[in-house]
C-alpha positions in Angstrom: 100.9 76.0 74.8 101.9 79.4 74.2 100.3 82.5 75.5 101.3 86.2 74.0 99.6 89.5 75.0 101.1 92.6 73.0 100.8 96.0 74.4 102.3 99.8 73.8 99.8 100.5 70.5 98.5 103.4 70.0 98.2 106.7 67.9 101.5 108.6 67.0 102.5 111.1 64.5 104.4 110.9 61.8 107.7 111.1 62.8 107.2 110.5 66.2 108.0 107.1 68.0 106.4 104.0 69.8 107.3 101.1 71.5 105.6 97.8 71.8 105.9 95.1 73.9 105.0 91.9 73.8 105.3 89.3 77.1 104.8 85.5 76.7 104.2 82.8 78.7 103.7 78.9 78.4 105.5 75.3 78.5 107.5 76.3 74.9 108.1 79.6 76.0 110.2 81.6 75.2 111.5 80.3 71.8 115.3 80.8 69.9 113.4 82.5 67.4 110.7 85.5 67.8 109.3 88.4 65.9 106.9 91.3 65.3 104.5 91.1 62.2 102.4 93.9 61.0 99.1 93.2 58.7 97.1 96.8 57.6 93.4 96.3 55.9 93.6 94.5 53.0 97.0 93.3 53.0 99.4 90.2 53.8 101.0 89.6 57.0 104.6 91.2 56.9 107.4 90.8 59.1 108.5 93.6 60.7 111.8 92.2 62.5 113.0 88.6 63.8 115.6 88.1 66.5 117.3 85.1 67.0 119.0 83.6 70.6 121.0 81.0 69.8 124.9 82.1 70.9 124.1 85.7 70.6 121.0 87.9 69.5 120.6 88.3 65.7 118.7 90.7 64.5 116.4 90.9 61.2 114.3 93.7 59.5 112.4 94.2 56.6 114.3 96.8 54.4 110.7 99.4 55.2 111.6 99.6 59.0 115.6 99.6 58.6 117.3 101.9 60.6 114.3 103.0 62.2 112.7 100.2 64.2 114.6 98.1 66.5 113.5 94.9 68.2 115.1 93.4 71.4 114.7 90.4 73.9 114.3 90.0 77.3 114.6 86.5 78.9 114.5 87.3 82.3 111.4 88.8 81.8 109.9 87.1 78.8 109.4 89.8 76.5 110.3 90.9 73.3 110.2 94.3 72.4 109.8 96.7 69.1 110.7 100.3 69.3 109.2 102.5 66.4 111.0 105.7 65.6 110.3 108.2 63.0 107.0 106.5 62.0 105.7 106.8 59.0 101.9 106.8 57.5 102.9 103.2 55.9 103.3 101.5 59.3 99.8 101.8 60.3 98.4 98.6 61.1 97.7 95.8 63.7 101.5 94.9 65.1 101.6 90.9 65.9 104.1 89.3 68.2 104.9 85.9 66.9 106.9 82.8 69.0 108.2 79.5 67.3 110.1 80.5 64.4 111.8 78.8 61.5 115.3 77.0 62.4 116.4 78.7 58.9 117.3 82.4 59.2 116.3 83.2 55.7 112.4 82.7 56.0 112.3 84.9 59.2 110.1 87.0 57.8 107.4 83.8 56.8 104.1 84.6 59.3 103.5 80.9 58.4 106.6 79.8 60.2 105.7 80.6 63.5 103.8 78.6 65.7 102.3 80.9 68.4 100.8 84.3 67.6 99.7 87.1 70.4 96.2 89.5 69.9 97.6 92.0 68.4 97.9 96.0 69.1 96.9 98.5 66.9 99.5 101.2 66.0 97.9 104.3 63.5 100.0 107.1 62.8 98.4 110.0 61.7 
């Protein structure tokens, strides 16, 4: 079993920046694959970024957040972390750390890929 707790949410303006943290804990923890989903009301689950372990750290993004959101991992510590910059009014929404992802690179961004799912935090820019 898994255990996520997300934290760093938070109101922000436009423009301004945020980061988010997520640590895990648990017997498959942490995993080669990990990333940050984002669901607003009345939407789908998006992902936000994936990062990947194995012989290096690969980094993915959904082409909203490129160039302004970066995610990052932290063994040692067991946390993976998503720094906002230059937010925008679109990124409001709950902000979901997600263990256990797909072996296949391409469906990174798949919330019904991963295995293990934190809370959430709520991030509102206004």
């Amino acid at each position: 079993h898994v255990q996520l707790v997300e934290s760093g949410g938070g109101t922000v303006q436009a423009g301004g920046s945020l980061t988010l943290s997520c640590v895990g804990s648990g017997t498959n923890y942490p995993s080669e694959c990990m990333g940050w989903f984002r669901q607003a009301p009345g939407k789908k689950r998006e992902g936000v970024a994936g990062i990947y372990t194995d012989g290096g750290n690969f980094k993915y993004y959904a082409d909203s957040v490129k160039g302004r959101f970066t995610i990052s991992r932290n063994n040692a510590k067991n946390t993976v972390d998503l720094q906002m910059s230059d937010v925008k009014l679109d990124d409001t929404a709950m902000y979901y750390c997600a263990s256990g992802g797909p072996y296949y690179r391409y469906i990174w961004s798949r919330a019904d890929q991963y295995n293990y799912w934190g809370q959430g935090t709520q991030v509102t820019v206004s």
